[in-house]
C-alpha positions in Angstrom: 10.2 24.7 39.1 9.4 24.4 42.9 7.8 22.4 45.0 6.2 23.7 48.9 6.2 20.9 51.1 5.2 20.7 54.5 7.9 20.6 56.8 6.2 17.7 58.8 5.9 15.6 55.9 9.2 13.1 54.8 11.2 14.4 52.4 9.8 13.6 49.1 12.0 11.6 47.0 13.1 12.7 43.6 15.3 9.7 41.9 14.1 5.8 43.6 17.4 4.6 44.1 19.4 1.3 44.1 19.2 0.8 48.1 15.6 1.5 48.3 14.6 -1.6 46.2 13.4 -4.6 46.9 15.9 -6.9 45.2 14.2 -9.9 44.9 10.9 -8.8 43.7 12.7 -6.1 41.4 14.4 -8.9 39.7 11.6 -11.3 39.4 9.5 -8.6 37.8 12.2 -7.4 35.7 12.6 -10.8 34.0 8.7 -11.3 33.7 9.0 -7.9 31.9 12.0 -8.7 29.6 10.2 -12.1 28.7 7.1 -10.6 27.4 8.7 -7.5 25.7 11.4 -10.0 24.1 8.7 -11.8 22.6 6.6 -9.7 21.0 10.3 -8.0 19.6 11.4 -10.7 18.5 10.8 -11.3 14.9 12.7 -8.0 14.3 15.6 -9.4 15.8 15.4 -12.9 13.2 15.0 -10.3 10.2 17.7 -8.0 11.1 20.0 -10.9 11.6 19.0 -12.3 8.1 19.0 -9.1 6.2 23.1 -8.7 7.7 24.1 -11.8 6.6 22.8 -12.2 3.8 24.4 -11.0 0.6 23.5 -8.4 -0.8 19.7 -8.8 -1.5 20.1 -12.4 -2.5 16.8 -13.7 -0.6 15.4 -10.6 1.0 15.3 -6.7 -0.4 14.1 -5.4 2.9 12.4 -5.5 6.4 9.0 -5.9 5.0 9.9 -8.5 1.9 12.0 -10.1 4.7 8.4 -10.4 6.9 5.9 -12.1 4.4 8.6 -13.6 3.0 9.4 -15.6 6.5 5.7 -16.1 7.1 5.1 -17.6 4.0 7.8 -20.2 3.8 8.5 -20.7 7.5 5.1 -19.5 8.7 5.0 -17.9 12.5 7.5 -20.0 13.8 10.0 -18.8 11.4 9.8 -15.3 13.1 10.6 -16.9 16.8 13.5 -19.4 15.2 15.8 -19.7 17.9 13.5 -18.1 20.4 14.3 -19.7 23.7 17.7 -19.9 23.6 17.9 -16.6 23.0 15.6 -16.1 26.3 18.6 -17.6 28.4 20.1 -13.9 27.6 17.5 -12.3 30.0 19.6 -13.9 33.2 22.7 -12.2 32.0 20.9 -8.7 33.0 21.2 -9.6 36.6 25.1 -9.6 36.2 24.4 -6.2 33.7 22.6 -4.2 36.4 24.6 -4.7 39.4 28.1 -4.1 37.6 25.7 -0.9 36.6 24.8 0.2 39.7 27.8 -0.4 41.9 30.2 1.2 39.4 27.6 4.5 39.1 28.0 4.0 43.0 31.9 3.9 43.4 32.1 6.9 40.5 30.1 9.0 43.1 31.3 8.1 46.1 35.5 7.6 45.3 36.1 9.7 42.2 33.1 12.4 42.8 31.6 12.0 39.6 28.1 13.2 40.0 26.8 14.1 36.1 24.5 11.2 35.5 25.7 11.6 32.1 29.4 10.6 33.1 28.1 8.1 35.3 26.0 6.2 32.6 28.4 6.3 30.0 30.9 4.6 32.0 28.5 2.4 33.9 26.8 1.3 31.3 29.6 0.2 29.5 31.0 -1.7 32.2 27.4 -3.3 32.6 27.7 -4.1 29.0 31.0 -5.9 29.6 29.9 -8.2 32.1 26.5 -8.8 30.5 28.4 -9.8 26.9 30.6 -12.8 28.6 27.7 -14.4 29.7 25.1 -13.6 26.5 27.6 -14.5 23.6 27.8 -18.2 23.4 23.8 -17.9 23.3 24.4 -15.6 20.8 25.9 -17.4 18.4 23.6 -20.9 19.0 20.3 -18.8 18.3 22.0 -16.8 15.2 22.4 -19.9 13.7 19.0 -21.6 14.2 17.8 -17.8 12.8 19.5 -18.4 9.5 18.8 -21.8 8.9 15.5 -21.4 8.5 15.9 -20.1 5.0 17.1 -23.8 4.0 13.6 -24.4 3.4 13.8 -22.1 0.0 15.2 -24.9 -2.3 17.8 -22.0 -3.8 19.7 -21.9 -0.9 19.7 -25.5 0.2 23.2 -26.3 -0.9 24.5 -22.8 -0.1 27.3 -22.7 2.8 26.8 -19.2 3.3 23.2 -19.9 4.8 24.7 -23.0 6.6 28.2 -22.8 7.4 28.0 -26.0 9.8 26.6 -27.9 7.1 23.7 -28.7 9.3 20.7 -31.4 7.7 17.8 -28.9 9.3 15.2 -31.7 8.3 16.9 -34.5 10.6 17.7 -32.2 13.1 14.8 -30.6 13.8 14.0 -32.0 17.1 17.7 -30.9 18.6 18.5 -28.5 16.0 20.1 -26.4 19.1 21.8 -29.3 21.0 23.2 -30.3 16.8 24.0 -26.6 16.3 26.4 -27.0 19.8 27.7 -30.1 19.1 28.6 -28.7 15.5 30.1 -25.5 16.8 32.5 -27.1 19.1 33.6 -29.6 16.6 35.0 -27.3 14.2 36.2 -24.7 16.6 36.1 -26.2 20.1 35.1 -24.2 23.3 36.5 -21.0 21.5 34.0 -21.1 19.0 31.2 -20.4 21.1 33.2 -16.9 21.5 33.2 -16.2 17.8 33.1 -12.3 17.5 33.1 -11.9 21.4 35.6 -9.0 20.8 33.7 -7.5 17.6 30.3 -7.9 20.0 32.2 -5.8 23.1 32.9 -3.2 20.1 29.4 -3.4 19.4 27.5 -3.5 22.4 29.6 -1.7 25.2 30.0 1.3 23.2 25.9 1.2 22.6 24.7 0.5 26.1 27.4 3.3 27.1 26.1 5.7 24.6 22.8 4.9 25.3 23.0 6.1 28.9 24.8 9.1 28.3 21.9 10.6 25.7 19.2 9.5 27.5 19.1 12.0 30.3 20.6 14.8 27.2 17.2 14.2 25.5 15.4 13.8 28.6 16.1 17.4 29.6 15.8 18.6 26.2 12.4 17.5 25.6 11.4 18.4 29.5 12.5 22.3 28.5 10.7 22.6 25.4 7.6 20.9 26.0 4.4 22.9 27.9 4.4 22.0 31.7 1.3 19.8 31.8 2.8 17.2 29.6 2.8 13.5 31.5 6.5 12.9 32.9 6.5 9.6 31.5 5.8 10.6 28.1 8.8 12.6 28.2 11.0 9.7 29.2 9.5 7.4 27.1 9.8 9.5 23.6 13.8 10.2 25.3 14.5 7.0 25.5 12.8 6.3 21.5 15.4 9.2 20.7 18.5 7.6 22.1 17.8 4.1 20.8 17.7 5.2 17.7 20.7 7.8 17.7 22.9 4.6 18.8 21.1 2.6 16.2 22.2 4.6 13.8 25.5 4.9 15.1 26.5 1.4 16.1 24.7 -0.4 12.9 27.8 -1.5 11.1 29.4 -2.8 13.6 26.8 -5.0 14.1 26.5 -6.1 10.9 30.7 -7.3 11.6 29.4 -9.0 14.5 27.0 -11.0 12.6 28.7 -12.0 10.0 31.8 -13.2 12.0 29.6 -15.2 14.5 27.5 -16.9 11.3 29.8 -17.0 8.5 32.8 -17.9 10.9 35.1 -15.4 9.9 38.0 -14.8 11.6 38.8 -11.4 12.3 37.1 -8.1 12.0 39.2 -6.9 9.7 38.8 -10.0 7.6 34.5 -9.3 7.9 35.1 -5.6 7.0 37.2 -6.2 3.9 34.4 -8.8 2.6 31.1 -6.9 3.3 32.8 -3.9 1.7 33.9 -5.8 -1.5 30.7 -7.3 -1.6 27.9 -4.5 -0.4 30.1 -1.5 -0.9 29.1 1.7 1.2 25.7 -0.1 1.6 26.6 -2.3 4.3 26.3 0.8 6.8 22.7 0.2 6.5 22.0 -3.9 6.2 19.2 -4.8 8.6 19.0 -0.8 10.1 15.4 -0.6 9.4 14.0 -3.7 11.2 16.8 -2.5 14.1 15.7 1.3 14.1 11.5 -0.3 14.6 12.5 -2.9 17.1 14.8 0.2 18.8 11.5 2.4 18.7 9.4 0.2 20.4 11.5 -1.4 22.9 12.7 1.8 24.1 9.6 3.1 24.5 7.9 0.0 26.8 11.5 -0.6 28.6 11.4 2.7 29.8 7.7 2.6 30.5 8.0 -0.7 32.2 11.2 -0.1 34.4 9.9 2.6 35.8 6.7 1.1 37.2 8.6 -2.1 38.3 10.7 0.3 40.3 8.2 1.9 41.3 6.5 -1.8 42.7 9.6 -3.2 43.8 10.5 0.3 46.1 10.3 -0.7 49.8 6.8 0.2 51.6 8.6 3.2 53.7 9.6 4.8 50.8 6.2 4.2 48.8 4.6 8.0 50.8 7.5 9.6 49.5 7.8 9.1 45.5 6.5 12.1 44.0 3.5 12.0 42.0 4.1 13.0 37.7 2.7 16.3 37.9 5.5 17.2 40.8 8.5 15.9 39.0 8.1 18.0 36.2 10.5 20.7 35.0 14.1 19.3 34.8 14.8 16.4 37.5 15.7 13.9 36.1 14.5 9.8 37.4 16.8 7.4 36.8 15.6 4.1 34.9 17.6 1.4 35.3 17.1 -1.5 33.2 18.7 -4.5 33.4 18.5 -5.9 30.1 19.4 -3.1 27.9 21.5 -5.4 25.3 18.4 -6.8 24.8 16.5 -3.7 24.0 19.5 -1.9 21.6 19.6 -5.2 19.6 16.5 -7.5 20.5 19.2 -7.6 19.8 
């Protein structure tokens, strides 16, 4: 598809890139963004991590069980247990996007790699690196104030598997998180707080890497198949559903290792593999996959929707005449969205 323009008017621009941005106001929005989606995701997040470390169906036999379940023992703040540390994640995307942009930017410009594809792939894995040194102490604090939670069903008071730091919730609830630290690096020191950091890089780089590279596939798909009045956005927004839940899918068990290493303090991923096999068989493939593929659905959706407007408000006011309107970046261009916080929205998380 082709565009006339009039060769007095500016060049219209196609992709809004890193150098066009405002940084400051990009960043400010973006975490305003992140803050809002990550709490209305959030419960999904608690029950995923319950349903993977629990075993078997001892306490919950599904997303939904898992749900009234939590509300009617916990009530609402058993869904959002753990809540604001986990929030402290959202300043790690900084770190994520611009290790994502500049190494999109040196593939181009030194090695010549120009398939967005390529570029995301490795980009976003490299993103996913950075943005996993920072995030995984957090990590492991809020997975633990997550789980404890079920302490308040009698059954499992006395059960180390749902409190492996042997943590009095009912004395500690005013500094449960500061208890949870102090317990952590007593039993493990400063290491501890990097309990499954490795099986979390084989989780998480390989998703935010994957992520990227079938984005723009389904993208392009979708734009050749659909009729020619359908909204751009819609397009990117049911892409981005798609490759959510392809990686989803794909990346599920091992993120089902990296919980139960971080919360049941195992010590290597073999050790974690060898237990949830004896003890969920084939079935551990698909512990917590539901409440990840509905969190993945959503997030994808309004992280897409919601980058792309903040880029859109954040461009600099001599580029704002140039963006091109929806109906004329139909057909198969392709606009980059570049969010900074896309650990959160593979695992929200």
């Amino acid at each position: 598809m082709t565009c006339q323009i009039d060769t007095m008017d500016p060049p219209r621009i196609l992709t809004i890139e890193w150098e066009m941005m405002d940084k400051t106001r990009f960043f400010s929005l973006s975490m305003v963004n992140s803050f809002v989606l990550r709490g209305v995701l959030y419960p999904f997040t608690v029950i995923k991590t319950r349903l993977q470390v629990q075993r078997q169906n001892a306490l919950y036999k599904g997303t939904f069980d898992a749900f009234v379940k939590i509300l009617q023992y916990e009530g609402i703040c058993g869904l959002y247990r753990g809540f604001w540390i986990n929030t402290i994640q959202i300043a790690s995307g900084i770190g994520y996007i611009i290790t994502y942009e500049k190494v999109r930017h040196m593939l181009a410009i030194y090695a010549g790699i120009n398939d967005r594809r390529i570029k995301g792939l490795i980009g976003g894995g490299c993103g996913s690196l950075v943005g996993q040194t920072v995030i995984t102490p957090f990590d492991v604090v809020s997975q633990h104030m997550m789980i404890l939670g079920q302490l308040k069903n009698k059954s499992t008071a006395n059960s180390p598997v749902m409190n492996p730091l042997n943590i009095n919730i009912y004395e500690s609830r005013k500094s449960l998180a500061m208890t949870i630290v102090k317990e952590v690096y007593k039993k493990d020191g400063f290491r501890g707080f990097y309990r499954g950091y490795y099986a979390s890089l084989c989780t998480y780089v390989p998703s935010s890497a994957l992520w990227w590279m079938f984005y723009p596939v389904y993208s392009d798909a979708l734009a050749s198949v659909v009729p020619l009045w359908t909204s751009h956005m819609f397009i990117h927004c049911v892409g981005g559903q798609l490759s959510g839940i392809t990686v989803a899918v794909i990346t599920n068990p091992l993120d089902v290792i990296r919980a139960r290493i971080q919360v049941h303090r195992m010590n290597s991923f073999s050790c974690a593999l060898n237990t949830l096999w004896r003890e969920e068989g084939i079935s551990f493939l698909s512990k917590g996959l539901s409440a990840r593929v509905i969190q993945t659905f959503f997030s994808s959706c309004f992280v897409v929707l919601g980058y792309e407007t903040l880029k859109r408000w954040s461009v600099y006011d001599k580029y704002k005449d140039q963006i091109r309107c929806d109906d004329e970046k139909r057909g198969f261009h392709f606009v980059q969205i570049e969010s900074p916080n896309y650990r959160y929205h593979i695992d929200l998380f």
